[in-house]
N, C-alpha and C positions, 0 to 999 in steps of 0.2 A: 443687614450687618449690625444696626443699633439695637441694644438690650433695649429692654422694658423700661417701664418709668417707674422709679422707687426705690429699686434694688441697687444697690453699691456695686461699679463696677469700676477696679486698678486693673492699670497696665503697666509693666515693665516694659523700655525702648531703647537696648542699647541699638550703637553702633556698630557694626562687626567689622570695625578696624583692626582690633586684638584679644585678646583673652577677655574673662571674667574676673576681672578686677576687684579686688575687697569694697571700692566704694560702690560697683556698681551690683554685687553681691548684694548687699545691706540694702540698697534702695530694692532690689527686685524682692528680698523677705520682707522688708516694709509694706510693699504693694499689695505680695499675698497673704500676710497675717492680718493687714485691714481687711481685706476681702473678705475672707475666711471669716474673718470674728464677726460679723455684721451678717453672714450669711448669702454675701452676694460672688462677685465675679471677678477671677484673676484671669487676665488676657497678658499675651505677649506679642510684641512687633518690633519686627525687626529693619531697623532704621536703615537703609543701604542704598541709600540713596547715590551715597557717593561713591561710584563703580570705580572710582581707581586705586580708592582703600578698603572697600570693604572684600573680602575672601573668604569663601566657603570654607577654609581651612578655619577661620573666625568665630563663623555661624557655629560650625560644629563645635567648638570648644566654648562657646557662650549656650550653647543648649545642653552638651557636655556635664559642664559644673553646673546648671542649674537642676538637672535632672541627680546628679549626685549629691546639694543640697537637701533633695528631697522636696524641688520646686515643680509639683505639677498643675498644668493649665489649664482650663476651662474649653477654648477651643482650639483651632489651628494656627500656629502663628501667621498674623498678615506681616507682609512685606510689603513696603512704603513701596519698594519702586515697581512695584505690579500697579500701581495706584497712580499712577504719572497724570495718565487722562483726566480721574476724577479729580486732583488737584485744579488742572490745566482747566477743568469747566467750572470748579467755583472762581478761580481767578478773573474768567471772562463773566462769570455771573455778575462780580462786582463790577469790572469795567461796564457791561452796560448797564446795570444802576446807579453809575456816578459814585461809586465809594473807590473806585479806582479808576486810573488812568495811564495812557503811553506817556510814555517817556524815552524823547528820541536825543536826549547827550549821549555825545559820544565817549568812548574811553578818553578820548585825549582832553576832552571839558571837562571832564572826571575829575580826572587826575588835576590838572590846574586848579579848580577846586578847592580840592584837597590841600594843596599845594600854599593855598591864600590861608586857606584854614589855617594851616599849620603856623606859615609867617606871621600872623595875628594873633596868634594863641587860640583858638576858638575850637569850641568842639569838632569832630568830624563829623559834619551830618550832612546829607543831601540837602540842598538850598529851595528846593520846589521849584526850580526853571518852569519844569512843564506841566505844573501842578492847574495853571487856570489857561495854557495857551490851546490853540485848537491846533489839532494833527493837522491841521492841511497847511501849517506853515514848515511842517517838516520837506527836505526832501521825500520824492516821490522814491517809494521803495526804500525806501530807509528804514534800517534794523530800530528793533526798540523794544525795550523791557514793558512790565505791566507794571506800577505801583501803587499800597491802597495809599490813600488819600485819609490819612488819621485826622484825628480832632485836631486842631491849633490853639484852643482856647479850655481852660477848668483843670479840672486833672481827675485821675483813675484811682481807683484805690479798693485794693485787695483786702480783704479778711483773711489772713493766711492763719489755718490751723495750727501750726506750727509758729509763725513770728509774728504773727497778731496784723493787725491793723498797719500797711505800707500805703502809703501815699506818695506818686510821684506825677507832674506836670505833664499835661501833654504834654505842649511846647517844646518837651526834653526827649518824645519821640518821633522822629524823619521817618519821610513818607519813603521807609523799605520797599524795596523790588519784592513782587511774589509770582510774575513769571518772567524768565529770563528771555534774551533775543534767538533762542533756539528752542524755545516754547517748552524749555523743562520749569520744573517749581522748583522753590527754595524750601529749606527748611521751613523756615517760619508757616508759611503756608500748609505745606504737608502735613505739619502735626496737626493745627488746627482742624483741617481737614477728617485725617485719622482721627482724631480721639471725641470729633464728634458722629463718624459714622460709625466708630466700636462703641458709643454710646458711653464713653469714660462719665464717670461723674467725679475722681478724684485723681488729680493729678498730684502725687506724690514723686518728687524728685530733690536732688543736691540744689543748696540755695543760690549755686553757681547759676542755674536756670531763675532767678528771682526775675530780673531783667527783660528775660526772656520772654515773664508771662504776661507783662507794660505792652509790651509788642505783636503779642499775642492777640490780646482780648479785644482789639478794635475789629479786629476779623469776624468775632462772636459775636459784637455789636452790629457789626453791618449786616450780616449773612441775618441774622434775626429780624433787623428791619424787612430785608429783601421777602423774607419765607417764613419767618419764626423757627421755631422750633430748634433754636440753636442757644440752649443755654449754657453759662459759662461755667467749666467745672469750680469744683472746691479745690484750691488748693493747699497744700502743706511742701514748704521747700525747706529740705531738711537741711542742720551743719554740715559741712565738707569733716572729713577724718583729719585728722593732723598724727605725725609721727609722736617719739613719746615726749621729743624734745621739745613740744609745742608747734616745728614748722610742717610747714604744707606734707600731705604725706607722698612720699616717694620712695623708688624699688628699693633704697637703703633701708626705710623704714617697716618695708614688708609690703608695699603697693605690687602685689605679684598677682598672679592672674588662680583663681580656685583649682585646678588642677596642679598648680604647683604644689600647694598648700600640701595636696592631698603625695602626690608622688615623691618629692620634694621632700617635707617638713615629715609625711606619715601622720596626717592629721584626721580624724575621723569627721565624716560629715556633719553629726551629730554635734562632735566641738563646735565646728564652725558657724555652724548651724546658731546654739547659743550664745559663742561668742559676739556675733553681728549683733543677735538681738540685743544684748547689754550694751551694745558699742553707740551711745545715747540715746539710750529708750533706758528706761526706769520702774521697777515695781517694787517703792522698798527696799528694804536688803537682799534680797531674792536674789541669788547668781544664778543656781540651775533651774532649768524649766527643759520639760517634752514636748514637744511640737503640741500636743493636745493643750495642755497645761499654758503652751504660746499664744495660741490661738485665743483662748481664752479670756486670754488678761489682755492683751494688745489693744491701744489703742492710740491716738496721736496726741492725746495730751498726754502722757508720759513720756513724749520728741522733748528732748533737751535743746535750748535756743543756743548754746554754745558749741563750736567743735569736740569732739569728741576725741581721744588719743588711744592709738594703735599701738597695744602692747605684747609682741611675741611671747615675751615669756609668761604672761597673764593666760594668752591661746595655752601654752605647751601645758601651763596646772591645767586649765580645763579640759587639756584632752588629758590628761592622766587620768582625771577623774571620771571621764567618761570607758575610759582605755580596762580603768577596773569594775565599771558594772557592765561591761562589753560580754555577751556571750563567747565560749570559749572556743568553739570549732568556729564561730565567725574571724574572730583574732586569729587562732590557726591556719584559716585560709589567706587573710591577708597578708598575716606576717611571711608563711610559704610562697608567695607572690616576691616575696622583698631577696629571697635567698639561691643559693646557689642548686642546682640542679633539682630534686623533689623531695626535698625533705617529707618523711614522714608524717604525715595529718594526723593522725592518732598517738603519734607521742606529743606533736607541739600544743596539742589540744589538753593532751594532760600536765603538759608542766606549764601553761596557762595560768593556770592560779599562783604558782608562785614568782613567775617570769614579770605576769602585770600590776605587783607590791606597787614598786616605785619605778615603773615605766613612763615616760611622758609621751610617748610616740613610736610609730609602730617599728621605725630603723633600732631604735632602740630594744625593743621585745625581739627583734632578730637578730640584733648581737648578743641579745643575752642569750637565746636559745641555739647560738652556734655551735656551744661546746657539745652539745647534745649529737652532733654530725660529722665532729672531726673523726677524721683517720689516724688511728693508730701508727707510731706512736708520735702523741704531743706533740706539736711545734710552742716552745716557752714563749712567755711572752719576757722581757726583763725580771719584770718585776717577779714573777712565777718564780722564771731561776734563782734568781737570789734567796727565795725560800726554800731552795732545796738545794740548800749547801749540805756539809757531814752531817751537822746535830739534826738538819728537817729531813735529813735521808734516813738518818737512823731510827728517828720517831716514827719514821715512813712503813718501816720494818715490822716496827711495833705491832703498829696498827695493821698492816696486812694480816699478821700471825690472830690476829684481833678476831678480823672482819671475815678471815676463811676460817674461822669455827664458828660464824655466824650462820645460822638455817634458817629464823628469823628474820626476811629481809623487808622488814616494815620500819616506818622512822622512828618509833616509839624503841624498840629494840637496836636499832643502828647507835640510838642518842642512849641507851642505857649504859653499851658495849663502851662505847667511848668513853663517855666520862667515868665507867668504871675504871680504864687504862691510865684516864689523865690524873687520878687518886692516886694510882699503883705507882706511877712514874713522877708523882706530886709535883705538876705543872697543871698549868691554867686549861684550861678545852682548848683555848684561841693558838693553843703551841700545837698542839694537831691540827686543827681545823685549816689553820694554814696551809701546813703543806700539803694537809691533803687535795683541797679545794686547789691547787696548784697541779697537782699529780693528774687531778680531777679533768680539771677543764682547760689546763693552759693560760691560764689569766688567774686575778687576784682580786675579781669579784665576780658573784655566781648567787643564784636563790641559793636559801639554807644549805647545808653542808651536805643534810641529813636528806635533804629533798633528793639534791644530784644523785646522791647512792640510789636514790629510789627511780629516780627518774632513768638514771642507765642502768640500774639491773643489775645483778648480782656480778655474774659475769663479764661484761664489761667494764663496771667501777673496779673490779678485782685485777683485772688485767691491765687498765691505767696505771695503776697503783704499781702494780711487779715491774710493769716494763721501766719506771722510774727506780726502782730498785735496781734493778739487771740491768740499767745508763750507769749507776752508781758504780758497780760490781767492774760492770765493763772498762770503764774510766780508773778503777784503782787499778785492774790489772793492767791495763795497757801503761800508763806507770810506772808499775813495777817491771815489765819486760825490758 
């Protein structure tokens, strides 16, 4: 299971509690663009430890967005609790080399403990009871965890790729449980375990983990006296996200899970994709980059030591931007996913170029290419009808009498016709173009004017147009009857 020695090998580990969350997004493209830029190995494992939250419904939605990312892996993902056992036999490997021991307090000594802790003000740490007694003062048959037995004296200290040089006291870390009185492992254990038989050499994670890796590393220490061959990764603990207000980020902020993103907002993976990498990573003024062009430049000294701020409307520019160099039957396809019954692929494919101008996302490209599928005739929106009072009915007329001696139905001659009328009739183009765009599409924005005639077709743009005439007609005479 362990890679070679030399070659850079990250792993991505969530938890399949819930979605693919934007922080833990950004940590897994962190993982694989080291990987990738260095030439070595991106692995995934799946943390499941804990069977009464994690759910296959989880797994699939955390594989889900990472595969829509355009996050793929090197090999099969491992899964921690297939691994119980191997846990379970480094644990005993330390207990009988004396870097760990039973520990047979009870819940109820626990808790009082704890309890004294608290009334003293004192940290909560386990006190070492059974740190130097012999098991044979326990009860015979008596439950009892396994715990390693850390340093008590000097202190640790991390070269963090990311936050430099951390220094903290043994002293300040309690001899942790790493097997429980039902012979399962804890976290702590697991991982170390894990990321030394996937052969990790870089452990890139949220600096929420910083803590975590004090607690860690004496496991690397011991297991290396025991066997060797147990070196300690590099680490890099990146900032947490914060929302745009500065606080912690949360689902108000946009803390939602990558398929929302995507179903939701109509974000393309691509955006996202980019957006994470700028979301405290650095190259210069540089905002766009290609996964090729990511890979590239990536590296951990461009990790910003401060958090970083989650900005939606920063996301929606950059998908616009991606949204217009999007190929256009691709966009056709997605946008026909977002709409009512099958819309035509080959027409939303061609009014693509002027539908994705100023689109930020893809709900958006499908309201605008609505009007392209409505049913005769028009349902107004307000704003529509109020342009087609008398004088934009009459103009209306105009322009019909215009547009059916038109044979010509290209936009270069659609925009000739017209503006020749708006001369004749010495008003501005925008005193047609209103009503017509009204007549048009039922709303009171739409691509160019000149587009829609093209994009519905002779016959169809012609027959919007009269049936809002012949509402007119119908409306005076019922009126006058």
């Amino acid at each position: 299971m362990a890679s070679g020695s030399g070659a850079v090998v990250t792993r991505f580990a969530p938890s399949p509690t819930g979605f693919l969350h934007i922080g833990g997004a950004r940590t897994a493209l962190f993982n694989w663009l080291y990987a990738r830029h260095h030439g070595g190995k991106a692995l995934l494992r799946i943390e499941d430890t804990d069977r009464k939250r994690s759910t296959t419904e989880a797994i699939d939605a955390i594989l889900d967005g990472l595969s829509w990312l355009g996050l793929e892996y090197d090999e099969e993902p491992v899964f921690q609790s297939h691994r119980a056992e191997r846990h379970a036999e480094v644990a005993r490997q330390l207990l009988d080399a004396g870097h760990a021991y039973k520990c047979f307090a009870t819940p109820e000594e626990l808790e009082a403990m704890r309890a004294e802790q608290r009334a003293n003000k004192q940290p909560m740490r386990y006190d070492g009871r059974w740190r130097d007694r012999d098991p044979s003062e326990a009860p015979e048959g008596a439950p009892y965890v396994i715990r390693l037995k850390t340093p008590q004296d000097g202190e640790m200290v991390i070269d963090d790729a990311v936050q430099g040089r951390v220094t903290v006291r043994n002293a300040e870390i309690d001899d942790y449980v790493l097997l429980r009185a039902d012979g399962t492992p804890t976290y702590m254990l697991a991982v170390v375990v894990d990321d030394h038989d996937m052969g990790i050499t870089h452990v890139i994670r949220g600096d929420d983990h910083l803590n975590n890796a004090f607690r860690q590393l004496p496991i690397y220490h011991a297991m290396n006296a025991i066997e060797g061959g147990w070196p300690q990764p590099v680490y890099a603990h990146i900032p947490l996200i914060h929302g745009n207000d500065g606080a912690k980020l949360s689902k108000r902020h946009g803390a939602l899970g990558a398929e929302t993103y995507r179903d939701e907002y109509g974000i393309l993976p691509e955006a996202l994709f980019n957006y994470l990498l700028r979301l405290g990573w650095g190259h210069g003024d540089r905002e766009e980059f290609t996964k090729e062009e990511a890979i590239a430049a990536f590296d951990l000294d461009g990790v910003g030591k401060s958090p970083s701020r989650f900005d939606l409307k920063k996301l929606e520019n950059l998908n616009g931007y991606y949204i217009r160099a999007a190929d256009d039957a691709r966009l056709a396809s997605l946008v026909a996913a977002r709409m009512e019954g099958e819309p035509d692929l080959a027409l939303l494919e061609k009014a693509m170029p002027q539908l994705k101008v100023r689109a930020k996302n893809l709900d958006e490209l499908a309201e605008g290419a609505a009007f392209l599928f409505h049913n005769r005739p028009l349902v107004m929106t307000d704003k529509a009808a109020a342009l087609l009072d008398a004088d934009g009915r009459a103009r209306l007329a105009r322009i019909s009498r215009a547009l059916h001696r038109e044979n010509d139905w290209t936009i270069e001659a659609l925009e000739a016709t017209t503006k020749a009328l708006a001369e004749e009739l010495e008003v501005g183009l925008g005193k047609l173009a209103q009503p017509m765009r009204a007549a048009l599409t039922g709303t009171t924005t739409s691509p160019g004017i000149f587009d829609v005639l093209v994009l519905l077709g002779r016959d169809e743009a012609l027959a919007r147009i009269d049936d809002q005439i012949d509402h007119a007609a119908a409306s005076s005479g019922a009126g006058k009857a």
